[in-house]
Backbone bond lengths (Angstrom), bond angles and torsions (degrees), N, CA, C in turn:
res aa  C-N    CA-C-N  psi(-1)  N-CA   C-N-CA  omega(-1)  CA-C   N-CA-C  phi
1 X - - - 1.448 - - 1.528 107.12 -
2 X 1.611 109.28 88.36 1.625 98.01 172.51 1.566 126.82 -34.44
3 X 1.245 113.53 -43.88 1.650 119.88 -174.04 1.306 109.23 -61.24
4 X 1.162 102.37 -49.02 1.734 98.71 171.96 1.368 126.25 -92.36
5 X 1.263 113.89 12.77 1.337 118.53 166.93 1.747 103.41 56.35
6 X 1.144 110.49 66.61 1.803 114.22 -170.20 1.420 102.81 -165.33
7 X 1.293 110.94 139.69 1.522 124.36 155.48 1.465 104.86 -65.55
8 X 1.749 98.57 133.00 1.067 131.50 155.02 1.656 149.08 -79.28
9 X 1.820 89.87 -31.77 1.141 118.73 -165.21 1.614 121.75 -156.83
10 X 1.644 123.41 114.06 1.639 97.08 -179.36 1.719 98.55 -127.10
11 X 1.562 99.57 161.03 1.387 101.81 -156.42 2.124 80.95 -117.49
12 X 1.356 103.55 161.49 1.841 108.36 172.11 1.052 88.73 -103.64
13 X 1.566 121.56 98.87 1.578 96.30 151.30 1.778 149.89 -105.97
14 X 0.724 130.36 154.05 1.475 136.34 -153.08 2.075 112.14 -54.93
15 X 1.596 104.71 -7.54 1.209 81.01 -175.92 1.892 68.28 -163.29
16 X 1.746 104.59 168.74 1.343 110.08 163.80 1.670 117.81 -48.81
17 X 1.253 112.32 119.09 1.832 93.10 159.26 1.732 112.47 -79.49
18 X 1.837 75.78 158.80 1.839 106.07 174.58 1.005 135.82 -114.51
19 X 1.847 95.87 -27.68 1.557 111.20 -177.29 1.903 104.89 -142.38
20 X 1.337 104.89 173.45 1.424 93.87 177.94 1.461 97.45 -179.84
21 X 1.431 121.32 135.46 1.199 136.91 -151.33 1.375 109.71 -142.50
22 X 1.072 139.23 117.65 1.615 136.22 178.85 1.533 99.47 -105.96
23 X 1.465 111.08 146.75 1.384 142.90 174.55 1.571 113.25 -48.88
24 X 1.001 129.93 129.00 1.966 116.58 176.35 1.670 108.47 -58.41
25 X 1.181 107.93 -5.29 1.756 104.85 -160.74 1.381 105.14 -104.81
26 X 1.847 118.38 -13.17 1.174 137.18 -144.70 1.805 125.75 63.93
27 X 1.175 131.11 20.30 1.357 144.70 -151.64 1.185 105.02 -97.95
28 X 0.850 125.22 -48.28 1.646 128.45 -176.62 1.568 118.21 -137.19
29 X 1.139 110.37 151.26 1.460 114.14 -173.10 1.670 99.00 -128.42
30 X 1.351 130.04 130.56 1.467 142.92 -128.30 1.930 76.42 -140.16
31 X 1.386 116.92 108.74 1.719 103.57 165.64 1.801 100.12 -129.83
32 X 1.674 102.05 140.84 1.287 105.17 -152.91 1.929 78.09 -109.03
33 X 1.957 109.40 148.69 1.271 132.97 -172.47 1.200 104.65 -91.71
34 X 0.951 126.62 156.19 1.656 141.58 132.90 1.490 119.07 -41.75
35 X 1.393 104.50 -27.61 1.523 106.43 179.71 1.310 125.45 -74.71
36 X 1.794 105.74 -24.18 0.963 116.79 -167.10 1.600 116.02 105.26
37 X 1.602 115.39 7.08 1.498 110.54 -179.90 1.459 92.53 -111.77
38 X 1.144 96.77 168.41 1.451 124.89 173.44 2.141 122.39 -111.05
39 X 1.269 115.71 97.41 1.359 127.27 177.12 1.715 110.62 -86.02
40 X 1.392 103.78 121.90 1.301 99.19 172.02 1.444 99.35 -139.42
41 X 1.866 98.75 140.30 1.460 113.59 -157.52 1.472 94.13 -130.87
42 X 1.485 107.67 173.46 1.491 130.49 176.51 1.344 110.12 -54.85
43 X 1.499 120.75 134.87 1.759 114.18 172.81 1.310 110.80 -88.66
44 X 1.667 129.57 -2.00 1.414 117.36 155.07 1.771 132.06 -66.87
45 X 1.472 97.57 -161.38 1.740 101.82 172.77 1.301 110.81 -70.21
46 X 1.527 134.72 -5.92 1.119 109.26 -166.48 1.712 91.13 -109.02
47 X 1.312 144.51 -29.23 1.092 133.57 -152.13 1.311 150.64 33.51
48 X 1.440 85.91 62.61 1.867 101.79 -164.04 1.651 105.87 -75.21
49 X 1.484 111.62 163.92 1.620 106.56 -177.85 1.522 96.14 -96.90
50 X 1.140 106.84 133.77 1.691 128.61 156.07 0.959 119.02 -62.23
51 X 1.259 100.84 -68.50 1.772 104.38 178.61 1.599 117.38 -166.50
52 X 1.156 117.30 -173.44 1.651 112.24 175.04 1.747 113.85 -153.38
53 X 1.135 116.82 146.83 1.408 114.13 157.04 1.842 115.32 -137.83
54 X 1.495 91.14 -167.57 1.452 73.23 -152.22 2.086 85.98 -158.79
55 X 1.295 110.04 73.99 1.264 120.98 170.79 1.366 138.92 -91.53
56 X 1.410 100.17 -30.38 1.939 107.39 178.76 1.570 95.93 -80.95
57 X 1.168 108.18 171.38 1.333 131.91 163.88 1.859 115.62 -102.76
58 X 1.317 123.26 -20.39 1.012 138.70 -169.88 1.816 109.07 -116.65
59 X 1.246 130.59 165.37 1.516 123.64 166.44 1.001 130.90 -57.51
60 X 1.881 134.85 151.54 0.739 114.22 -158.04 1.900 99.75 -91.35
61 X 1.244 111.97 164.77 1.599 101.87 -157.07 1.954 92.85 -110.89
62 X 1.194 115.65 -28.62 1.352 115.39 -170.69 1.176 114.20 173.08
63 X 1.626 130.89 136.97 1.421 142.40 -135.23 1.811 86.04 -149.56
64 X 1.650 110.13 147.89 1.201 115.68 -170.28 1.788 84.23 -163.81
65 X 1.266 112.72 127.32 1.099 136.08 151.18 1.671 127.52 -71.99
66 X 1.229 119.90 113.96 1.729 115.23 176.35 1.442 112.42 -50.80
67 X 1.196 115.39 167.04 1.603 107.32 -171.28 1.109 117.50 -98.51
68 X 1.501 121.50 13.39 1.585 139.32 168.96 1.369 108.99 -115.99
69 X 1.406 107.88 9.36 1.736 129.91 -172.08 1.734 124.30 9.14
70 X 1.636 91.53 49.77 1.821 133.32 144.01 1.376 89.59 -48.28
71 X 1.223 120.86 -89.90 1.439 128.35 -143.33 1.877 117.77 -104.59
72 X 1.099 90.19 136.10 1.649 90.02 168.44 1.718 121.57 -107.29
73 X 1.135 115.56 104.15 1.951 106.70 178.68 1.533 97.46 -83.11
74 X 1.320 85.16 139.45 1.385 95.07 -175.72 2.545 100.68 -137.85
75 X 1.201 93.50 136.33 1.929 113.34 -151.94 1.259 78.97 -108.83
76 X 1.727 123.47 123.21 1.671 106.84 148.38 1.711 105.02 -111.11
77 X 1.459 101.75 -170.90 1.781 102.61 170.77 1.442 111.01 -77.61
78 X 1.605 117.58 -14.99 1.591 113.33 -176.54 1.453 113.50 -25.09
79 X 1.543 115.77 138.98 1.389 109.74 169.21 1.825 117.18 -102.20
Protein backbone atom coordinates (compact mmCIF):
# COMPACT_ATOMS: atom_id res chain seq x y z
CA UNK A 1 0.00 0.00 0.00
CA UNK A 2 2.02 3.03 -1.21
CA UNK A 3 -0.05 5.43 1.11
CA UNK A 4 0.74 3.62 3.92
CA UNK A 5 4.01 2.86 3.17
CA UNK A 6 3.38 -1.12 4.02
CA UNK A 7 3.44 -4.42 2.43
CA UNK A 8 0.48 -5.75 1.21
CA UNK A 9 1.48 -8.81 -0.26
CA UNK A 10 4.61 -11.37 -0.24
CA UNK A 11 5.30 -13.81 -2.88
CA UNK A 12 8.24 -17.14 -2.09
CA UNK A 13 10.16 -16.90 -4.78
CA UNK A 14 12.16 -19.64 -6.36
CA UNK A 15 15.43 -17.89 -6.86
CA UNK A 16 16.90 -14.25 -5.79
CA UNK A 17 15.17 -11.48 -7.87
CA UNK A 18 16.96 -9.01 -10.37
CA UNK A 19 14.41 -7.48 -12.24
CA UNK A 20 10.73 -6.70 -11.89
CA UNK A 21 8.25 -5.18 -14.12
CA UNK A 22 4.55 -4.39 -13.41
CA UNK A 23 1.71 -4.64 -16.01
CA UNK A 24 0.27 -1.01 -17.36
CA UNK A 25 -3.18 -2.24 -16.08
CA UNK A 26 -1.64 -3.30 -12.68
CA UNK A 27 -2.42 -7.20 -13.48
CA UNK A 28 0.54 -8.88 -13.29
CA UNK A 29 3.81 -8.43 -11.82
CA UNK A 30 6.72 -10.03 -14.20
CA UNK A 31 10.01 -10.71 -11.53
CA UNK A 32 13.18 -11.55 -13.39
CA UNK A 33 15.82 -14.53 -11.48
CA UNK A 34 19.27 -14.87 -11.10
CA UNK A 35 18.75 -18.08 -12.73
CA UNK A 36 17.81 -16.72 -15.62
CA UNK A 37 13.90 -17.53 -15.43
CA UNK A 38 11.29 -15.36 -15.56
CA UNK A 39 8.14 -15.59 -12.69
CA UNK A 40 5.11 -13.83 -13.35
CA UNK A 41 2.52 -13.46 -10.59
CA UNK A 42 -0.89 -11.91 -9.73
CA UNK A 43 -0.96 -7.92 -9.35
CA UNK A 44 -3.37 -8.33 -6.37
CA UNK A 45 -2.97 -9.14 -2.45
CA UNK A 46 -2.70 -12.52 -3.02
CA UNK A 47 0.08 -12.91 -5.68
CA UNK A 48 -0.42 -16.11 -7.14
CA UNK A 49 2.13 -17.47 -9.91
CA UNK A 50 0.81 -17.55 -13.46
CA UNK A 51 3.38 -18.97 -14.86
CA UNK A 52 7.20 -19.15 -15.50
CA UNK A 53 9.85 -19.71 -18.08
CA UNK A 54 13.16 -20.09 -18.04
CA UNK A 55 15.34 -19.18 -21.31
CA UNK A 56 18.65 -17.27 -20.54
CA UNK A 57 21.39 -19.02 -19.13
CA UNK A 58 22.60 -15.89 -17.33
CA UNK A 59 20.28 -13.25 -15.05
CA UNK A 60 17.66 -11.68 -16.01
CA UNK A 61 19.07 -8.01 -16.65
CA UNK A 62 15.71 -5.99 -17.28
CA UNK A 63 11.96 -6.61 -18.01
CA UNK A 64 9.69 -3.97 -19.84
CA UNK A 65 6.13 -4.35 -20.33
CA UNK A 66 4.41 -3.12 -23.85
CA UNK A 67 2.24 -0.26 -23.26
CA UNK A 68 -0.96 -2.19 -24.08
CA UNK A 69 0.85 -4.84 -21.78
CA UNK A 70 0.47 -7.73 -24.71
CA UNK A 71 4.00 -8.17 -24.36
CA UNK A 72 6.71 -8.47 -21.89
CA UNK A 73 10.66 -7.83 -23.18
CA UNK A 74 12.56 -9.33 -21.11
CA UNK A 75 17.16 -8.42 -21.34
CA UNK A 76 19.38 -11.08 -19.64
CA UNK A 77 23.38 -10.86 -19.03
CA UNK A 78 23.69 -13.99 -21.47
CA UNK A 79 26.65 -13.44 -23.64
Amino acid sequence: DADDRRAVARAQLPDRARALAISPNGLHVAVGLWSGAVAVYTGDDTLDLIGSFHHAQEWIQDMKYSPDGSLLAVGSHDN
